[in-house]
C-alpha positions in Angstrom: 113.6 87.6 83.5 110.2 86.1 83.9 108.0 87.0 86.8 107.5 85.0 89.7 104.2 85.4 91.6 103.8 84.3 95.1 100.6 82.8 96.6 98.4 85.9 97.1 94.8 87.7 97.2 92.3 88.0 94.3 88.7 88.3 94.6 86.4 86.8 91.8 83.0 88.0 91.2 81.9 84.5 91.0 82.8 83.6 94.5 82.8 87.1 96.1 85.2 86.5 98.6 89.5 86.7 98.7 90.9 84.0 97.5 94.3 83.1 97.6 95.7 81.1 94.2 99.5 81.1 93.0 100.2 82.3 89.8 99.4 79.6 87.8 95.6 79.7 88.8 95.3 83.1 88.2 96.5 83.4 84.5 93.7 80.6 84.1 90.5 82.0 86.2 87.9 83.2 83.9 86.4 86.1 86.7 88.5 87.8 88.3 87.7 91.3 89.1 90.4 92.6 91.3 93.8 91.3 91.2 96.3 92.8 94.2 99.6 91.7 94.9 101.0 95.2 96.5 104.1 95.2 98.4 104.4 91.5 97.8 108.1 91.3 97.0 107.4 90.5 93.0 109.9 91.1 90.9 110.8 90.3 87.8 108.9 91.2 84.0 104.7 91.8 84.4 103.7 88.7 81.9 102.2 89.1 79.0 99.5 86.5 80.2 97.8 89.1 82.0 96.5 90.3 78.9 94.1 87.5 79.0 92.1 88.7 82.7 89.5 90.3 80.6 87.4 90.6 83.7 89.6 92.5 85.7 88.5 95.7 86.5 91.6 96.7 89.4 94.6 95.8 88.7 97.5 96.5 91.4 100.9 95.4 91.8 102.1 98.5 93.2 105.4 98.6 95.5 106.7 95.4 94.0 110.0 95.1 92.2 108.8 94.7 88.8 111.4 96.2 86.0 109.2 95.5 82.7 107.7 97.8 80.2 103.8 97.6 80.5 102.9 94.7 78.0 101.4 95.6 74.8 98.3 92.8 75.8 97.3 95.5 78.7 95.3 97.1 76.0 93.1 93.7 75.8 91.9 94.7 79.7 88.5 96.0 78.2 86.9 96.3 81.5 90.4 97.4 83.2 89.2 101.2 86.0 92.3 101.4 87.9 95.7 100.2 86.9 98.8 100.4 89.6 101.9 99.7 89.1 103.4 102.6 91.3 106.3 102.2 93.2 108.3 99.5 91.1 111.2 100.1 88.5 109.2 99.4 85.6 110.9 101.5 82.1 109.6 102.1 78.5 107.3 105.0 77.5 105.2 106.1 80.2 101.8 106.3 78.7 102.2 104.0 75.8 99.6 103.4 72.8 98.4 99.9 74.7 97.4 102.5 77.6 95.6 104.6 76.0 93.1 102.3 73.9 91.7 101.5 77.8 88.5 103.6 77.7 87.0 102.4 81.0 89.9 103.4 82.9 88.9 105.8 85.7 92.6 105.7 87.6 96.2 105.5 86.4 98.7 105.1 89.2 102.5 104.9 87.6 104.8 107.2 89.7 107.9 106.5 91.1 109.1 104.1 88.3 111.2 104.6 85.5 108.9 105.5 82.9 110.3 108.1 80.3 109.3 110.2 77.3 106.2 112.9 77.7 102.6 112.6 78.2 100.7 112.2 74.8 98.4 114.8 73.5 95.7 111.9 72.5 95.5 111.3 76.5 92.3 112.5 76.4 90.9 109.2 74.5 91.0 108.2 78.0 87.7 110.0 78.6 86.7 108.4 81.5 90.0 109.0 83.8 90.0 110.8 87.0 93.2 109.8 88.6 96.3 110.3 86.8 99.2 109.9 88.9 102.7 110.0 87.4 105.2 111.5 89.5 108.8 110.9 90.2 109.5 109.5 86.8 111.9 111.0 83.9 108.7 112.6 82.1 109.8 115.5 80.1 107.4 118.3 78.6 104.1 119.8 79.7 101.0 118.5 80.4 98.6 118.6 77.3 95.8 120.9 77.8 92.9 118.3 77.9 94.4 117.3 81.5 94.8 121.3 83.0 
């Protein structure tokens, strides 16, 4: 299933204002800080063309009805703070190894999904992150120590 994007807000840093572009502009715009498409209705996979917004720095598509795994490009997001993808069905590993090679990510929204496995002991390589919200998910174990 591929995802289809409605018409909706993004704000670029080289415009400074909302801007309203449908899918196919986005994938394509070189300066794009914040990309939100929350409660929007999209459903389907989260593309693996979004691993090419290296300039985003928030990133959400939360209460959607997106049913992918997080895309192994998401680790290509090098100036990625918050990621949101709460509230959808997404699946896979809930803190995968594309996850946690995002150093400058300050907040990591992913409850109520799917998401399984346990929290990694190398979460701490995420050394900047202050928000870590992963509730309502099948998560199994405890919390490493870095995070208590």
């Amino acid at each position: 299933m591929e995802l289809i994007l409605p018409t909706f807000c993004f704000v670029s840093k080289s415009c400074s204002k909302r801007t309203r572009m449908t899918d196919q502009q986005w994938i394509a715009h070189p300066c794009l800080f914040l990309i939100l498409a929350a409660n929007n209705n999209v459903n389907g996979d989260v593309p693996n063309e979004i691993s090419t917004l290296f300039t985003a720095e928030r990133l959400g598509l939360f209460g959607n009805g997106l049913t992918s795994t997080i895309p192994s490009g998401i680790s290509n997001l090098t100036s990625i703070i918050i990621l949101d993808f709460e509230n959808n069905f997404m699946d896979g590993v809930a803190i995968p190894e594309s996850v946690r090679e995002l150093a400058t990510l300050e907040g990591l929204f992913f409850s109520r999904n799917v998401f399984t496995g346990s929290i990694p002991q190398d979460i701490d390589r995420l050394s900047a992150l202050t928000q870590f919200w992963v509730a309502n998910n099948d998560i199994q174990g405890t919390l490493p120590t870095t995070l208590g």
